[in-house]
C-alpha positions as CSV (number, residue, x, y, z in Angstrom):
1,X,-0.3,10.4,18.1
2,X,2.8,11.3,16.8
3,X,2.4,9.0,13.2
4,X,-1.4,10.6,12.9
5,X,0.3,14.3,12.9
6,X,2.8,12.9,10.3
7,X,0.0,11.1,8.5
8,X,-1.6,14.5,8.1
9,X,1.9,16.7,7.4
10,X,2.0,14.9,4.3
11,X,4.8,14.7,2.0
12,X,6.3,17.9,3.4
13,X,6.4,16.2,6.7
14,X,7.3,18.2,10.0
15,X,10.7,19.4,12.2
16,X,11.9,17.1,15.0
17,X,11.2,20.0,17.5
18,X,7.7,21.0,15.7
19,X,6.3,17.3,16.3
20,X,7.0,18.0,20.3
21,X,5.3,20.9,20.6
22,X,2.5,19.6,18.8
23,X,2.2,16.3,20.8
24,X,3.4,17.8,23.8
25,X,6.2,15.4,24.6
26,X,10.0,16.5,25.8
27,X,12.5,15.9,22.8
28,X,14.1,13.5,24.6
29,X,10.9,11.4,24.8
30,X,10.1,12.4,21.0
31,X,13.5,10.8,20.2
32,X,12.7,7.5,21.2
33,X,9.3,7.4,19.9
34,X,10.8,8.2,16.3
35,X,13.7,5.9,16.5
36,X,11.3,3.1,16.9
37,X,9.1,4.4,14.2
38,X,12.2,4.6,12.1
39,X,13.3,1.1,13.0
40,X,9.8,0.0,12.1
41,X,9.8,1.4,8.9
42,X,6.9,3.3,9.4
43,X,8.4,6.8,9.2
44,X,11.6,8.4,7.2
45,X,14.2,11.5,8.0
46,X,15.6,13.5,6.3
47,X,18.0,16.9,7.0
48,X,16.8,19.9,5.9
49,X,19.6,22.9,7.1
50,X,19.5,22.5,11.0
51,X,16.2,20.4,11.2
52,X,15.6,16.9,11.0
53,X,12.3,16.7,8.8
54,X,10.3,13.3,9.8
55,X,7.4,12.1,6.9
56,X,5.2,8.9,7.7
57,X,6.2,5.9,5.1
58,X,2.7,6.1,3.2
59,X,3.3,2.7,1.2
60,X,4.4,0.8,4.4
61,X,1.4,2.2,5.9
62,X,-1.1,1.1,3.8
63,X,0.7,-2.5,3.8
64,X,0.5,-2.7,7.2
65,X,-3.7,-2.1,7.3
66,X,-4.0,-4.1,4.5
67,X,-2.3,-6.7,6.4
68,X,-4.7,-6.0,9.7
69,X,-7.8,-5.9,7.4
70,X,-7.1,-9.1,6.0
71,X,-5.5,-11.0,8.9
72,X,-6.6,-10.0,11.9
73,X,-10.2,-7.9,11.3
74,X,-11.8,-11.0,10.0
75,X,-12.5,-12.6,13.4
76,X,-9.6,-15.2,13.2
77,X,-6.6,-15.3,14.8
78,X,-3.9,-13.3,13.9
79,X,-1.2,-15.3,12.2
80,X,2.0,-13.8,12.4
81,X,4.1,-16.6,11.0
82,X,3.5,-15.5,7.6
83,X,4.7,-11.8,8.0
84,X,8.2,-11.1,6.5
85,X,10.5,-8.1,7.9
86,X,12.9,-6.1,6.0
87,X,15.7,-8.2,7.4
88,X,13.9,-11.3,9.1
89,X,10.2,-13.8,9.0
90,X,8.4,-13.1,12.6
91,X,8.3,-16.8,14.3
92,X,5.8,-17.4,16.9
């Protein structure tokens, strides 16, 4: 929920505290949920005055269906052996 509102915020992306009134979730929730976006790559932040603005990754995005569509939409078995992290290879 809270990538699909920064999927359609676009490039301008949308405040920390604008997101949890949007989604409905306490900030302290929200927090969580956009650090491990963060870590995953999937979303950025920047400052903007007193705001933290958060924008969805759109490159890492469309890598990441691409990589779905091809591996694991085809009716195989995912194979997650192959897929390389910013920092590390996923092992079995």
């Amino acid at each position: 929920m809270v990538f699909r509102l920064l999927i359609q915020a676009g490039p301008a992306g949308m405040a920390a505290g604008k997101i949890s009134e949007a989604v409905g979730i306490p900030p302290s929730s929200l927090s969580f949920h956009l650090k491990e976006l963060s870590h995953a790559g999937m979303i950025a932040s920047r400052q903007e005055g007193r705001s933290v603005i958060y924008t969805a990754e759109y490159a890492r995005a469309a890598s990441l269906v691409a990589f779905l569509t091809e591996n694991c939409c085809s009716g195989q078995d995912c194979d997650l052996s192959c897929v390389q992290t910013e920092n590390t290879t996923v092992a079995e």
